[in-house]
N, C-alpha and C positions, 0 to 999 in steps of 0.2 A: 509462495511457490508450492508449499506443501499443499495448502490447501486443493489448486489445479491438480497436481498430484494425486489426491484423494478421491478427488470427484472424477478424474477421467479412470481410475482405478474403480471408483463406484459403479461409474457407467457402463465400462465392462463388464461388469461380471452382470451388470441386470441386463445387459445384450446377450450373453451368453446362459443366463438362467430362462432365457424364454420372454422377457416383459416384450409389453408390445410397443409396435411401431412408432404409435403417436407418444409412449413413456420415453420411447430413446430421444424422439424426437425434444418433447418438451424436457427431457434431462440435459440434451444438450448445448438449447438455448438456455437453459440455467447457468451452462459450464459458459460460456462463450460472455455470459449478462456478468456473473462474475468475476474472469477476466478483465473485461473491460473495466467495471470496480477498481480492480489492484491496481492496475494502470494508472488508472487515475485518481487514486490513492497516492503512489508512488510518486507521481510527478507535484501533488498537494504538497505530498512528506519534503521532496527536494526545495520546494519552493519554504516553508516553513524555517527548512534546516538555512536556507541561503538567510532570511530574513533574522534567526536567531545567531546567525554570526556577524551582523552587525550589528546587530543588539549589545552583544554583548564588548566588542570594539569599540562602541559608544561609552558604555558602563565603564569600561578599563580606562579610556581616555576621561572620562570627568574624575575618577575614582584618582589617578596621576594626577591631574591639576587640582583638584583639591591639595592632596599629599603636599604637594608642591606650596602650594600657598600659605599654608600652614608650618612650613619648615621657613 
């Protein structure tokens, strides 16, 4: 999020120092290419985080039935 931040904050100020049309132009499909990135970054991350919590529910369950077996 900071990043977006950063860059529409970037892009400001080269709109406002004079850069030209086609710079705000191509800055801002940078900002928007970006975006889309984190997005689907984010929904990666959610998918990874879903998948390491059964992971690790698996681990716990054989780690107990061992335990078990051995008592």
């Amino acid at each position: 999020m900071k990043k977006i931040i950063n860059v529409t904050f970037i892009l400001l100020i080269l709109l406002a120092s004079g850069c030209s049309r086609e710079e705000a132009e191509k800055n801002e499909k940078q900002l928007a290419n970006l975006q889309k990135e984190m997005s689907e970054l984010k929904i990666e991350n959610t998918k990874l985080k879903m998948v390491n919590t059964k992971l690790e529910k698996k681990l716990k369950t054989i780690i107990k039935e061992r335990t078990d077996s051995k008592n």
